[in-house]
ZAGU-327258 format. One record per residue: x, y, z of N, C-alpha, C in turn. Coordinates in steps of 0.02 Angstrom, whole numbers, plus 32768, in hexadecimal, padded with zeros to 4 digits. Layout:
BEGIN
XYZXYZXYZ;...
This chain:
BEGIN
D6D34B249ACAD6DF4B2C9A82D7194B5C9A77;D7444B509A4AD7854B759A44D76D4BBE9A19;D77B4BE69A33D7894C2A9A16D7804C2799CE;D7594C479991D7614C3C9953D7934C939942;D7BC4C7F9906D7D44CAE98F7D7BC4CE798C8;D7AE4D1E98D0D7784D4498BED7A24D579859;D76E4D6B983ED78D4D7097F0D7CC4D9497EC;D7B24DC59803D7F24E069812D8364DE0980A;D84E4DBB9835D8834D969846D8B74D82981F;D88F4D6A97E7D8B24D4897AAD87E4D419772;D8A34D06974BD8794CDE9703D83C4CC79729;D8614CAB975ED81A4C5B976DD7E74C6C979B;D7C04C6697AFD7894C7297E9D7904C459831;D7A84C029823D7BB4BD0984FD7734BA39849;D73B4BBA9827D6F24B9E982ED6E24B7897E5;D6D04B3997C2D6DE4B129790D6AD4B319777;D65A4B27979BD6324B5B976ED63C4B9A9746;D66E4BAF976DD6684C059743D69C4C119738;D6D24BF7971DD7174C039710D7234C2496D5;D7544C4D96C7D75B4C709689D7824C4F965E;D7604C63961ED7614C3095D6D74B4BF195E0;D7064BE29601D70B4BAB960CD6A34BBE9613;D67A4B8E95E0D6464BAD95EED6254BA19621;D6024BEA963CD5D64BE09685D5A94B9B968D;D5924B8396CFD56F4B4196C8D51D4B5D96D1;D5334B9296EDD4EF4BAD971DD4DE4BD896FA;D4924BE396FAD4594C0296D5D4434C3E9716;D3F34C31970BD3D84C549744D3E04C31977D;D3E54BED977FD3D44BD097BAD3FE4BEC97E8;D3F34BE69848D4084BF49877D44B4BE9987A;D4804C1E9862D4D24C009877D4D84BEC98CD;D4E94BAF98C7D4FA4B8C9905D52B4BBC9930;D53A4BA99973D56F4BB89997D5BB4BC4998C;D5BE4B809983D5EB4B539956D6154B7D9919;D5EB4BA398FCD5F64BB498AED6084BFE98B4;D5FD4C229908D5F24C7098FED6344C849910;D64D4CBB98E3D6904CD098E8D6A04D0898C6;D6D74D2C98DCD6E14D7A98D7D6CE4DB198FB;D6D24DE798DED6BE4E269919D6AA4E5898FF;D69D4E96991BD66F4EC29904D6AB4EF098E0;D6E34EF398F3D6FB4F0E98ADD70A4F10986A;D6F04ED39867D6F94EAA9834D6AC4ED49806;D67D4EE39827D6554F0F9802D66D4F6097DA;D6884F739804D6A24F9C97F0D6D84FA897A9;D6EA4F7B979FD7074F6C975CD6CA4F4C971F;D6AD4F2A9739D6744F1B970CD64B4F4896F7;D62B4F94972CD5FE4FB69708D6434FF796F0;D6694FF29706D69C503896EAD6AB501596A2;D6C54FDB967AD6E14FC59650D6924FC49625;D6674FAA963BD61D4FB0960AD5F24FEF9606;D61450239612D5F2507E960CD62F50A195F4;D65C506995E9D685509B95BDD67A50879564;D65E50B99551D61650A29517D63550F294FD;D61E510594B8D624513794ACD5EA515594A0;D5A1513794A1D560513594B4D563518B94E8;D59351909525D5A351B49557D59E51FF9532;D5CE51F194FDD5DB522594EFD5A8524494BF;D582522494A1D55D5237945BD5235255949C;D51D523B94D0D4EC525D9510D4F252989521;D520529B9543D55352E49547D5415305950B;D54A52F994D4D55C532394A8D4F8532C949A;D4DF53179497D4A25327949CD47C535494D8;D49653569521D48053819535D49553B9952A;D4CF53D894F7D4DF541294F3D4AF541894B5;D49253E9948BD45654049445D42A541E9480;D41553EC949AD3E5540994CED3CF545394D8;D410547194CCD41854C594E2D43754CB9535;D45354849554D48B54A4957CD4CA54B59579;D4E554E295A1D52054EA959FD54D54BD95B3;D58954C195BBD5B0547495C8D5BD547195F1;D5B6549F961ED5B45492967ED56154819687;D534548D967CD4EB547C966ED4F854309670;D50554239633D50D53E39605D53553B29653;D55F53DC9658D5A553A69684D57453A096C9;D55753CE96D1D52F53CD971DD4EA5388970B;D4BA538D96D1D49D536296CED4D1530296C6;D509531196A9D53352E496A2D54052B796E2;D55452EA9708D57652C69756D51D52AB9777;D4ED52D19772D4AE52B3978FD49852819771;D4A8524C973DD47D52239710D4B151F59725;D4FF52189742D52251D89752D51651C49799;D50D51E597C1D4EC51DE97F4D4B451A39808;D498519997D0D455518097DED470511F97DB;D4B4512397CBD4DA50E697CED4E750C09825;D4CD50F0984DD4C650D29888D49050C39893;D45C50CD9861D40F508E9887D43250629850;D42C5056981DD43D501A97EED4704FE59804;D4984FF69835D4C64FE1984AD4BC4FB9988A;D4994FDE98B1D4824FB798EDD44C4F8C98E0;D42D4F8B98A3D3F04F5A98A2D40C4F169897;D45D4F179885D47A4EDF988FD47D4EAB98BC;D4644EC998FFD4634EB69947D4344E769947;D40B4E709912D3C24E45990AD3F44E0F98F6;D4274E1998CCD4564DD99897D4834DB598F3;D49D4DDA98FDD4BD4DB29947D4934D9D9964;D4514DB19976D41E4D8299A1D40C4D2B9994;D3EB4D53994FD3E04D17991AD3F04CF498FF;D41E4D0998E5D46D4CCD98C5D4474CC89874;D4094CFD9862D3E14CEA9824D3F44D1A97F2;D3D64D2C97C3D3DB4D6A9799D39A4D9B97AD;D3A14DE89797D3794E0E97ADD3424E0D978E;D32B4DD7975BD2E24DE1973AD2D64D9B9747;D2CE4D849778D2C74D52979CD2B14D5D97ED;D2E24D8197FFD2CD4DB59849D27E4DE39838;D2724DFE9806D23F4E2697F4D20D4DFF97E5;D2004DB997EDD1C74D8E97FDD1BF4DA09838;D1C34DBC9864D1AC4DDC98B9D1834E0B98A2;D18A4E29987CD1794E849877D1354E769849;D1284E519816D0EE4E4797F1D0CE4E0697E1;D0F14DE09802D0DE4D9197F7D0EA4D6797BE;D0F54D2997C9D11A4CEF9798D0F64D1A9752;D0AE4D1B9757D0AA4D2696F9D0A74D7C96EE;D0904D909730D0BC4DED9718D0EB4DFA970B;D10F4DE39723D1664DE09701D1724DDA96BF;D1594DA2969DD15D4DA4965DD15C4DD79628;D1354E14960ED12A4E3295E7D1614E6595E0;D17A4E869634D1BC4E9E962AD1FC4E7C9618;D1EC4E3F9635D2354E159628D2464E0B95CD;D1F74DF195ACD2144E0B956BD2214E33954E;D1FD4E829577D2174EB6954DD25B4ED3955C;D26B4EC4959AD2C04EB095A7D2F74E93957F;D2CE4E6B9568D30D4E539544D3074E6094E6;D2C84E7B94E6D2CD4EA494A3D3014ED194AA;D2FE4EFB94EBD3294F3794F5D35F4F3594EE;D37A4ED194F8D3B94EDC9511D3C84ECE94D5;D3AF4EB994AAD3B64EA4944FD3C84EE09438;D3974EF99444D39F4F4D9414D3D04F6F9410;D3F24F7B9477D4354F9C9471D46F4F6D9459;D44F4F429462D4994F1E9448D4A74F049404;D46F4F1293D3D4694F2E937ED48E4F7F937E;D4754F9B9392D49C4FDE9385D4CE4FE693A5;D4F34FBE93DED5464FD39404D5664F8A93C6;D54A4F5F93A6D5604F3F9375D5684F599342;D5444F93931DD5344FAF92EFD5784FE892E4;D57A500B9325D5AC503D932CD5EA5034932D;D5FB4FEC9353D6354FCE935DD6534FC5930A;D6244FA292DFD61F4F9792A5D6364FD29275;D6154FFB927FD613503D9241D66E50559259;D67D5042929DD6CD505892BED70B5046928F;D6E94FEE9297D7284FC0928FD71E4FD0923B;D6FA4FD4921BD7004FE091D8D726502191B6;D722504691DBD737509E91D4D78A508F91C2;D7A150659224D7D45046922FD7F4502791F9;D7E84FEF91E6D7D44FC3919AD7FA4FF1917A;D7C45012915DD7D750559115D80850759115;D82A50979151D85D50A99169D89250889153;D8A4505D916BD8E0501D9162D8D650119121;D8BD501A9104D8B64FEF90B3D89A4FBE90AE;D8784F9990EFD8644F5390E6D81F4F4A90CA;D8044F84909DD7C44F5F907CD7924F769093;D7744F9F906AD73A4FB0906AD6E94F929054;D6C84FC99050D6854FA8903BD67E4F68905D;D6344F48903FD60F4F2F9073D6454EE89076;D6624EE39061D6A44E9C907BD6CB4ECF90C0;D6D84F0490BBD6F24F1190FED6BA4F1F9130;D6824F389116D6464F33916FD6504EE39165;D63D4EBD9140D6284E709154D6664E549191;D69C4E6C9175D6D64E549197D6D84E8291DE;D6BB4EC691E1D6BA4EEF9220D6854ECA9253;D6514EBF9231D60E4E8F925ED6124E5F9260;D63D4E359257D6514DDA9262D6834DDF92B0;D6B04E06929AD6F64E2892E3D6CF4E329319;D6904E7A930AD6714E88933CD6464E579361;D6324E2A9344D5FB4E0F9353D61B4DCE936C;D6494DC49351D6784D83936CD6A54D8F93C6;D6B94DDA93C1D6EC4DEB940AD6964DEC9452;D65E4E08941CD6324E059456D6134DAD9469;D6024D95943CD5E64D4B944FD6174D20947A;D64E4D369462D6814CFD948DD6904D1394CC;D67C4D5294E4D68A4D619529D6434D4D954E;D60A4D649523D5DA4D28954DD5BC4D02954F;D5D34CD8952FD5C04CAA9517D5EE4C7D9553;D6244C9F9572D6424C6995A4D63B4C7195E8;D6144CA595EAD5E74CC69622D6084CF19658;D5F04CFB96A4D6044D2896C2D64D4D2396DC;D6644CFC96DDD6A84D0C9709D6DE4D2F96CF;D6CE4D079680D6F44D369648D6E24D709638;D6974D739644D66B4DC4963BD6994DF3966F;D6894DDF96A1D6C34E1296CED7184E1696C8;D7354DE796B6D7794DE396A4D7754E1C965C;D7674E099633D7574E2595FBD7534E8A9609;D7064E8B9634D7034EC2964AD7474EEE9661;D7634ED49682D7984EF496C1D7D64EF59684;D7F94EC9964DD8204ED49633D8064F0595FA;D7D64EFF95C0D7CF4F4595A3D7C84F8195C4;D7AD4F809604D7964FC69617D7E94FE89645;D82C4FCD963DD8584FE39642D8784FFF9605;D8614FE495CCD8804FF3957DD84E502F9570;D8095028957CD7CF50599568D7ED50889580;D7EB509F95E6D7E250C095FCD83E50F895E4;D86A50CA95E4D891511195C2D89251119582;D86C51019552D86651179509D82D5159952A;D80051449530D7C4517D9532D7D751C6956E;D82651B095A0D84951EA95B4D85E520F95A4;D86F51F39585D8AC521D952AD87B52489504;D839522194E8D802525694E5D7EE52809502;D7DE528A953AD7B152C19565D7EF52F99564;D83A52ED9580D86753149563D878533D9540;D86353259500D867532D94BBD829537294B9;D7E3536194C7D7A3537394C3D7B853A994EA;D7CB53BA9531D7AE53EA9558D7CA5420954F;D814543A952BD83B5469952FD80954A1950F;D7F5549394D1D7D654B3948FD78054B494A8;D76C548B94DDD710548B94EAD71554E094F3;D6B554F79509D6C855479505D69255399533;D6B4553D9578D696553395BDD666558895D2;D65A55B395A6D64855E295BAD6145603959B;D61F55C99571D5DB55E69512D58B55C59533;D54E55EC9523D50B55C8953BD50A559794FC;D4C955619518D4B7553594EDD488553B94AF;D499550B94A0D4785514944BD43255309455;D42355739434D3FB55939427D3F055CD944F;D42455D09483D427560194A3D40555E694FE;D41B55B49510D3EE5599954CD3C155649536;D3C055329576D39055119571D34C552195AA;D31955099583D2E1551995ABD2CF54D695E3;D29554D095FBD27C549A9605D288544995F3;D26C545D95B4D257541E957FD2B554159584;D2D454599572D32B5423955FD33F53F995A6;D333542995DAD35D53F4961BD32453B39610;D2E653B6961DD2E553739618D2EF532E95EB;D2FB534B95A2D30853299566D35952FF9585;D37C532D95B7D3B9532D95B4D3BA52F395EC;D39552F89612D38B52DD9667D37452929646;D3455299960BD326524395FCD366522D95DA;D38A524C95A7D3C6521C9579D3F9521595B3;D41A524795D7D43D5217961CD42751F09638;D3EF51EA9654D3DD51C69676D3B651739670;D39E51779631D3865144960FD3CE510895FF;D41B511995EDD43150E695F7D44550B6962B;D45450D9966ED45550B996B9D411509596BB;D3D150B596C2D394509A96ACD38550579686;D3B05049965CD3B150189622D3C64FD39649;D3F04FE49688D41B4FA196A9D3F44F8D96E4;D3B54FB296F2D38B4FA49721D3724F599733;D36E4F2196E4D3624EF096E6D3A44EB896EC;D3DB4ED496F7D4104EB09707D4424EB2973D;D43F4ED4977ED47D4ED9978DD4804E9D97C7;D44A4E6E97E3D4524E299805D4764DF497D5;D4704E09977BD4894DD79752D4E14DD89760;D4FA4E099791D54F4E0E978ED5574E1797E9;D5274E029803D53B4DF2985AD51C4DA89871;D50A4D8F9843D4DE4D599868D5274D1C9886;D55C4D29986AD5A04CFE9883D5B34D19988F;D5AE4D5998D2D5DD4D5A98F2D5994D59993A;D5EC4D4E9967D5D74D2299ADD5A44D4F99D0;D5724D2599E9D5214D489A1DD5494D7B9A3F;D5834D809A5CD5824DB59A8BD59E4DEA9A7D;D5A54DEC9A32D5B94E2A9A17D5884E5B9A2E;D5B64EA69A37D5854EC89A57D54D4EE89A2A;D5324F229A35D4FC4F389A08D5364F7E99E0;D5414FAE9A19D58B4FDC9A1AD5A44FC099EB;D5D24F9699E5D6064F8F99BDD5E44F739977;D5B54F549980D59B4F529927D57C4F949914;D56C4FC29936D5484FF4991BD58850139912;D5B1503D9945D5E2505D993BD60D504E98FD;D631500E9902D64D4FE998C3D6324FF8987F;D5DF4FDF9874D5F64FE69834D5C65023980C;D5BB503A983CD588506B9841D5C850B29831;D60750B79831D64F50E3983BD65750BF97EF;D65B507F97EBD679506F9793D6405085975C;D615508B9775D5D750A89733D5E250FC9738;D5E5511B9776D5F45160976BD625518A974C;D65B51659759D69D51769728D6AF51789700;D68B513796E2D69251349696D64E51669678;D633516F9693D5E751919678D5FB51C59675;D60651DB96BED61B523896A8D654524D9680;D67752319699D6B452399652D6B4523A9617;D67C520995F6D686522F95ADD647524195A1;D617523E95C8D5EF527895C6D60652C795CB;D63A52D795F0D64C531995EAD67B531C95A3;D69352EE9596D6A652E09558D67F52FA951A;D64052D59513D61E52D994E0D603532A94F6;D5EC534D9534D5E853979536D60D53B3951A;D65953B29528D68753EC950ED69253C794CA;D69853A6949FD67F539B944FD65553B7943E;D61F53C19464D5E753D59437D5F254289442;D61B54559477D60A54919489D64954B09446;D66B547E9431D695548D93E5D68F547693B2;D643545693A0D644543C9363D614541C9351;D5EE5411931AD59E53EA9301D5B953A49313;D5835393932ED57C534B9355D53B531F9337;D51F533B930FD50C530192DFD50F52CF92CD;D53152DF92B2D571527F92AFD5A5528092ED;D59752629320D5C552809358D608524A9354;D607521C9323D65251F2931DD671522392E0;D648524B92B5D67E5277928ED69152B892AF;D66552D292D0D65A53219303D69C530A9329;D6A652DC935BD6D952BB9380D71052B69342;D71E52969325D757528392F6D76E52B892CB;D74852FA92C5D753532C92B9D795535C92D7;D7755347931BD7A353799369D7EA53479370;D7F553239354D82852F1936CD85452FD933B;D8A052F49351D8EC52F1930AD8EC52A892FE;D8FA52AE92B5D8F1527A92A2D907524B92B6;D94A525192D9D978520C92EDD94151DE932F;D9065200935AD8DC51ED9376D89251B29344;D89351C39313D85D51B192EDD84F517692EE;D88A513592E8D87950F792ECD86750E39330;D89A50FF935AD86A50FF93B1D83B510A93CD;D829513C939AD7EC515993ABD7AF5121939D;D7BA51069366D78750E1933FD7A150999361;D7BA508C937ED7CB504E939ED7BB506193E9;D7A1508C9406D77F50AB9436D73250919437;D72F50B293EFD6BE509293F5D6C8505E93ED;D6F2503793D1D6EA4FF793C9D6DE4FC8940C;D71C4FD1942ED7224FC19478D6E64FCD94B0;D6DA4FF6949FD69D502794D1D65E4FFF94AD;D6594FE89472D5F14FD39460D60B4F809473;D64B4F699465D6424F219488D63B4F1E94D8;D6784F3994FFD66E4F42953BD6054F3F9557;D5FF4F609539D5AE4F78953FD57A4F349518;D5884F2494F8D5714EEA94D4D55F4EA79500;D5AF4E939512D5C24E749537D58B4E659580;D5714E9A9572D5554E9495C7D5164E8395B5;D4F54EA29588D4C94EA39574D4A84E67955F;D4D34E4E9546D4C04E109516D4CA4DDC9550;D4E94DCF9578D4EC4D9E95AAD4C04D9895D5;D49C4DD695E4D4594DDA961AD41F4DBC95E6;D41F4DBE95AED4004DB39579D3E34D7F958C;D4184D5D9586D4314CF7957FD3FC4CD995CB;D40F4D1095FBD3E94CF99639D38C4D159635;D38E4D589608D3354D6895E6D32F4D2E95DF;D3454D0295B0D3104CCF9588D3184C9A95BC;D32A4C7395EDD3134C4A961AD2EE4C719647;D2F14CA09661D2B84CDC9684D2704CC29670;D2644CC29620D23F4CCD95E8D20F4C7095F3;D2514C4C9601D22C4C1295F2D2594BD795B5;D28B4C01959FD2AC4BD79567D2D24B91959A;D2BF4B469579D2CE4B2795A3D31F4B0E9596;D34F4B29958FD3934B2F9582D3C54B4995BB;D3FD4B2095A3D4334B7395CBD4424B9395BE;D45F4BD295F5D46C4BFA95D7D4AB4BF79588;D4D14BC7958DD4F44BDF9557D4E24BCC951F;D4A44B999517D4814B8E94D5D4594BD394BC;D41A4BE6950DD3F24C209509D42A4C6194DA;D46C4C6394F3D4814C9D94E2D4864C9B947D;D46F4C699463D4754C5B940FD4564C6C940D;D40F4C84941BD3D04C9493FBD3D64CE993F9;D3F34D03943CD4054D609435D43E4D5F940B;D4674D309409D48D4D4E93C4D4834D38938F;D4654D089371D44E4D0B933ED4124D52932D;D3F94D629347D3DA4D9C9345D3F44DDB934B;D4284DC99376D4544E1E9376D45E4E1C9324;D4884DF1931BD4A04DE692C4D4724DF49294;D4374DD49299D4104DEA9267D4014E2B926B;D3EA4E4C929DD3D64E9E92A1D40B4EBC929B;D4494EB592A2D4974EDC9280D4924EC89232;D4814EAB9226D48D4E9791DFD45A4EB991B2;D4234EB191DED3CF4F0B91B5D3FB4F4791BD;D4264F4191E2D4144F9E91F0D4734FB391D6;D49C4F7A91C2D4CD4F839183D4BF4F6F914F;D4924F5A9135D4A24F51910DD45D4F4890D8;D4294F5390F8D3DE4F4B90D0D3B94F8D90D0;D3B74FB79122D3A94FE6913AD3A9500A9175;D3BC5040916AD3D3505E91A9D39C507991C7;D38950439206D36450459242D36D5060926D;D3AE506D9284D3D4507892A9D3A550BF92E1;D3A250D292D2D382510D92D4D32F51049301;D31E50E592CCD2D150CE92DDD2CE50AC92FE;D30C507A9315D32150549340D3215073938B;D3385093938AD35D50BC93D9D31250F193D3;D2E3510693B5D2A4512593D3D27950F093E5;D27250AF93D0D250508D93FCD2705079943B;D2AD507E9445D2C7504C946AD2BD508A94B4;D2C250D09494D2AD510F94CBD276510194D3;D25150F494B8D1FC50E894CCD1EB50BB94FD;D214507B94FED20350439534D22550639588;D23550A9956ED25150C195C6D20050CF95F5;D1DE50D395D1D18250DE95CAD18E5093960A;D19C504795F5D18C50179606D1C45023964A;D20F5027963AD23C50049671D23B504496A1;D2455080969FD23950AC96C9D1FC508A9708;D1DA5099970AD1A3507D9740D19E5035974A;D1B95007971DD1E44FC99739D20A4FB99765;D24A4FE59758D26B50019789D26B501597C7;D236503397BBD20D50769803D1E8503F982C;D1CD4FFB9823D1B64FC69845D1EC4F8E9858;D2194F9E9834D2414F5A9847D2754F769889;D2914FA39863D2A34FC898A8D26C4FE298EC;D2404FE898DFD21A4FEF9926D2024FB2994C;D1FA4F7F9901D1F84F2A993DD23B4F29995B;D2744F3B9925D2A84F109958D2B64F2E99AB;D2AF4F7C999ED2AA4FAA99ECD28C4F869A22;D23A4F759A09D20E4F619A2DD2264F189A4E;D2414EED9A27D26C4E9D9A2DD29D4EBB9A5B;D2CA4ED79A48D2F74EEF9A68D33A4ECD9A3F;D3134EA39A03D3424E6D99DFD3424E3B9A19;D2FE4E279A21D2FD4DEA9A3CD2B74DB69A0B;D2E34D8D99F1D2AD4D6099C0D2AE4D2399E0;D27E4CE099DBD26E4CA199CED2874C909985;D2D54C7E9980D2F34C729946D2CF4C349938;D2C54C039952D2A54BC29945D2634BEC9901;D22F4C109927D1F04C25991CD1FE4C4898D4;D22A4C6C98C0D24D4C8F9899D2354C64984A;D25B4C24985FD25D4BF79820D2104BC29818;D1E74BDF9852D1BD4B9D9852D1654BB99829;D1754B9C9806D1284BA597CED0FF4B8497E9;D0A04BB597E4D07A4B839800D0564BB89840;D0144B899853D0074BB3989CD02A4B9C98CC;D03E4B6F98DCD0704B5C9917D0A44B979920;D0BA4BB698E7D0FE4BE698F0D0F04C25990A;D1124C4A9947D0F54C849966D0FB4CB89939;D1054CB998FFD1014CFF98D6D0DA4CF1988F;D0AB4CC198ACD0744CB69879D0434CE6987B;D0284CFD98B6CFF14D1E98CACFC34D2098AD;CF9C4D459884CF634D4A9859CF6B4D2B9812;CF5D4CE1980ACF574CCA97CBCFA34CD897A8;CFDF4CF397D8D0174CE897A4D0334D3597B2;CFFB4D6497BECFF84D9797C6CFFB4DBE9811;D0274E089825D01F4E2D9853CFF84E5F9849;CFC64E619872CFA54E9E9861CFCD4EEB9863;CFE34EE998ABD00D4F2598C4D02A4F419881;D06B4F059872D0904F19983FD07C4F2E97EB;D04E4EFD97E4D0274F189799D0014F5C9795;CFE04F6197E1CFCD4FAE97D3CFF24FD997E3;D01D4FD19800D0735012980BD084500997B6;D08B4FDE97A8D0AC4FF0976DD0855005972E;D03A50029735D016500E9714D00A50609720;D019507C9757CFF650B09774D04550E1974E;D07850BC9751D0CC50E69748D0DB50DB96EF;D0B550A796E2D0BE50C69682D07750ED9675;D03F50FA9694D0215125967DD046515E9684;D06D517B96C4D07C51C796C6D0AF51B59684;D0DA51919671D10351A59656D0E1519B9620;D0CA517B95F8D0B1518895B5D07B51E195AB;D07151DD95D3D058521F95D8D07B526C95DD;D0C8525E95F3D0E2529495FAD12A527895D7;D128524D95A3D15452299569D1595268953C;D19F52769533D1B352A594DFD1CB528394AF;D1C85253948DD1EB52239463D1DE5230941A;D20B522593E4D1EC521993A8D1B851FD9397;D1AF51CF93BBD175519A93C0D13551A593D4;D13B51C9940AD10851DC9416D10652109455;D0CA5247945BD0E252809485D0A0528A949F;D0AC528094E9D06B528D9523D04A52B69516;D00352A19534CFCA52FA9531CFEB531E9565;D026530F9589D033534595CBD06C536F95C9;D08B533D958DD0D053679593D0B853B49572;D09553C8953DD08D5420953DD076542F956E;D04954129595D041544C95DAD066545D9616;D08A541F9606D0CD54249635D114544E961D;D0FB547D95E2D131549095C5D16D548895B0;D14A5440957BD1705407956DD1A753E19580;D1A153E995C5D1E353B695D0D1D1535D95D0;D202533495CDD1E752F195CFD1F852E59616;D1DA52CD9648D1BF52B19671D1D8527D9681;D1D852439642D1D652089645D20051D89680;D23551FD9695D25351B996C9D23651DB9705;D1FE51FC9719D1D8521F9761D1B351CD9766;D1A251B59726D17F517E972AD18A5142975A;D1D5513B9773D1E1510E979AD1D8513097E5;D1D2515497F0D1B9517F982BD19B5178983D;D162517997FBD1045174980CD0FF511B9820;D13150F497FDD10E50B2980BD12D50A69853;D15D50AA984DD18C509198A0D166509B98DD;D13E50F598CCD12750FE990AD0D250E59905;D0BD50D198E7D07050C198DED089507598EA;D0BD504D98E0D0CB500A98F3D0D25003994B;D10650309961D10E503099A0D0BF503C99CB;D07D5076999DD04D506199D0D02D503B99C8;D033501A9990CFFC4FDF9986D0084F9199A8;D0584F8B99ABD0844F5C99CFD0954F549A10;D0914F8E9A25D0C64F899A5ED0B44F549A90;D0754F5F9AA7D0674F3E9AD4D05C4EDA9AC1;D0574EC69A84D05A4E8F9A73D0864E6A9A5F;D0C04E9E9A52D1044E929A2BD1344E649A7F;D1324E999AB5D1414EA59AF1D1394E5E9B04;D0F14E5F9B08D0D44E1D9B31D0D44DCB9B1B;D0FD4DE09ABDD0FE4D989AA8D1414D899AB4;D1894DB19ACCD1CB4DAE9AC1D1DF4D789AE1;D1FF4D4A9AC8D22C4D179AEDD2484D209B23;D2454CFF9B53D2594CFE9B95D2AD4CF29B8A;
C-alpha cells in the first residue's frame, strides 16, 4: 500500500474518506487500513490550536480570587497543564482501534454501562459549547459596536449566526478539516494571544499575596479543581482525533505530541489570566482584561475570544456528532452532527436573548466532574490493564455473543469502580450546587478530581486479574 500523505503536508490528506472540505465518510465504525494517515504531530497542533480558549485565562485569573499569589496561581497553572499527558496518551486506544473513545469505554463498563455516561458526555459537550458559543457571541458583537456595524439584538443575532456558522462548517466536514482548521487558527490565535501575555506581564505584581491575604486549603483546592476540570473535560475524546492515524504510531509520540500542544497553550494564558487578575477586578474578566490593554489592541483582543470559543467549539461539537452514534442514533455522523447544533443554537439563543443561564449553566456543568472524574479514573486503568489492546470486532458487537457484554450488558468491576469514585467525590464536592458532608471536615477543600483515583485504583483490584486473562491474543 503506498505511503498516505499525512495532513500536515498540505490541503489534501491523499485518503477520499477524510479529505478536507470534503465531508468525512466515517463515523465510529473501524477506520480501515486503507484510510489511516498522518502522524503524531499532527496532534500537537490540534490540542495547542483548541486550548487556546480564553476560558485559560478567566482560570488563571480565578486562582488568584482563590487567594493565590501569581507565582502560586502560575505554579498551580503549569500542574493542571501537566495533566495533558494522561489525556493525551489515552489516545493510544484511537491507533489501536481505529474507533472513537466512547466506544473503546464499552471494555471498561459494558455495551449498556457505557450508556449513561456517554449521554451525559455529550450533554457536557452541549453545554461547553453553548457557552464558548455564547462568549464568542457577546465578542463578535462588542466587535460589531465598535465598527459601527449595529447594535442591539440585530447585531448579537448577526454575532450568533457568524459564530455558529464558522463552527458547524468546520465540523460538519469532519476530521481531516477539524485538524487543518485547528493548525491554521492556532498560528493566528497563538500570536494574537502573544501580544497579550506581553502586554499583561510588565504591570502583573509578581510579589503582592493573594486575594485576602493567602490562600488556605479550601483556595488551592478550588484552584486545583477549575484547572484541572478543563483537561478533564477531553477525557471522553482524545481516540476521536487518532483513530486515522497508522497502528504503528508510537504511544511516545502521541502522548509527547499532543500532550506539549495542550500545555502551551494552557499555561500561557493561564499565567495570563494570573497576572490580570494580580492588577485588576476580574469579575467580568473580558472587561478586567480589556481594561489592561491600549486601545489600538481592543478589536484584537475581542477577535481573540472569538477565535479561541470556536477553536474550542469546534472540537467539541464534532466528538458530539460521534456521542450520538455511541448513543445509538441510527445516522451519520454528518446528519448526527444537526441534532448538537440545532441544540447548541437553541441554548445560545436562552441564554442571549430570553435568559441568562449562562451561569447556572457552567455550575451544573462543574457538578457532572462528580460523574467524569472517576470515569476517567476507570477508563484509564482499563486501558493500562489492556495495555490498549481491544477485540475491535467485540467493541461494535451488541448482544451476549460480544466479549464486552458480560453481565446483562453490564461490568461489574467497572460499575462498582465507578460507583465507589463518584461516591468519594460527591462527598468531598464544593459546588454551588451542591457541597459534601466532608468537605468541612476536611477543611473545606474540594476533593472532587481525588475521585478518579479512588475509581482507577478500586478498578485495577477488582479487574486485574480478569481484565488480563480476557486480552486478545
Amino acid at each position: 500500500m503506498a505511503q498516505q500523505a499525512p495532513v500536515s503536508a498540505g490541503m489534501g490528506t491523499g485518503v477520499t474518506s477524510d479529505e478536507v472540505f470534503r465531508v468525512e465518510t466515517h463515523g465510529i465504525d473501524p477506520i480501515p487500513a486503507a484510510d489511516r494517515h498522518g502522524s503524531a504531530k499532527d496532534l500537537f497542533w490540534l490540542w495547542f490550536g483548541s486550548n487556546l480558549t480564553f476560558t485559560y485565562v478567566i482560570n488563571g485569573a480565578l486562582a488568584v480570587s482563590f487567594g493565590l499569589s501569581f507565582w502560586q496561581a502560575t505554579a498551580v497553572v503549569v500542574i493542571g497543564g501537566l495533566s495533558f499527558f494522561a489525556i493525551s496518551a489515552a489516545g493510544l486506544s484511537g491507533v489501536r482501534t481505529g474507533t472513537a473513545t466512547l466506544v473503546i469505554s464499552r471494555a471498561a463498563f459494558g455495551m449498556r454501562g457505557n450508556f449513561p455516561a456517554g449521554l451525559l458526555n455529550w450533554v457536557v459537550s452541549i453545554g461547553y459549547t453553548v457557552v464558548n458559543t455564547v462568549v464568542g457571541t457577546l465578542a463578535l458583537e462588542a466587535l460589531f459596536a465598535d465598527l459601527g456595524l449595529g447594535g442591539g439584538n440585530t447585531g448579537r443575532a448577526l454575532a450568533l449566526a457568524v459564530t455558529l456558522a464558522m463552527t458547524f462548517a468546520v465540523a460538519m466536514w469532519g476530521h481531516a478539516t477539524v485538524q487543518l482548521a485547528e493548525r491554521w487558527m492556532a498560528y493566528v490565535l497563538a500570536a494574537g494571544f502573544g501580544v497579550l501575555l506581553l502586554l499583561l506581564l510588565p504591570d502583573a505584581d509578581l510579589g503582592a499575596a493573594g486575594a485576602g491575604g493567602g490562600a488556605g486549603f479550601s483556595g488551592w483546592t478550588l484552584a486545583f479543581v477549575v484547572m484541572l476540570a478543563g483537561p478533564f473535560s477531553y477525557l471522553p475524546m482524545p481516540a476521536d482525533y487518532t483513530r486515522y492515524l497508522p497502528p504503528e504510531t508510537s504511544l511516545r509520540s502521541i502522548t509527547v505530541a499532543g500532550a506539549l500542544g495542550g500545555f502551551v497553550s494552557s499555561v500561557a494564558l493561564g499565567v495570563a489570566g494570573a497576572a490580570a487578575a494580580s492588577q485588576a477586578d476580574m469579575t467580568d474578566a473580558v472587561a478586567g482584561v480589556e481594561g489592561l490593554l491600549p486601545g489600538w489592541f481592543r478589536p484584537v483582543f475581542l477577535l481573540l475570544v472569538l477565535g479561541g470559543s470556536v477553536t474550542n467549539s469546534i472540537l467539541t461539537l464534532y466528538s458530539s456528532s460521534l456521542n450520538l452514534q455511541v448513543l445509538g442514533i441510527p445516522w451519520s455522523r454528518a446528519k448526527a452532527i444537526v441534532i448538537s447544533v440545532a441544540v447548541t443554537a437553541l441554548g445560545s439563543l436562552g441564554a442571549l436573548f430570553l435568559t441568562d443561564f449562562t451561569e447556572s449553566l457552567l455550575s451544573f456543568l462543574s457538578l457532572l466532574i462528580i460523574v467524569f472524574a472517576p470515569w476517567g479514573g476507570v477508563f484509564l486503568a482499563d486501558m493500562l490493564l489492556r495495555r490498549c489492546h481491544y477485540d475491535t470486532g467485540a467493541l461494535h458487537t451488541r448482544g451476549r455473543e460480544g466479549a464486552y457484554w458480560y453481565r446483562a450488558g453490564f461490568h461489574p468491576a467497572g460499575m462498582a469502580a465507578l460507583a465507589l469514585g463518584m461516591a468519594f467525590a460527591a462527598l468531598t464536592c464544593d459546588s454551588e450546587l451542591w457541597t459534601g458532608p466532608l468537605v468541612a471536615p476536611l477543611g473545606g477543600g474540594d476533593l472532587t478530581l481525588l475521585g478518579s483515583a479512588v475509581s482507577g485504583l478500586a478498578y485495577w483490584g477488582l479487574a486485574r486479574r480478569s481484565v488480563r486473562a480476557a486480552m486478545p491474543v
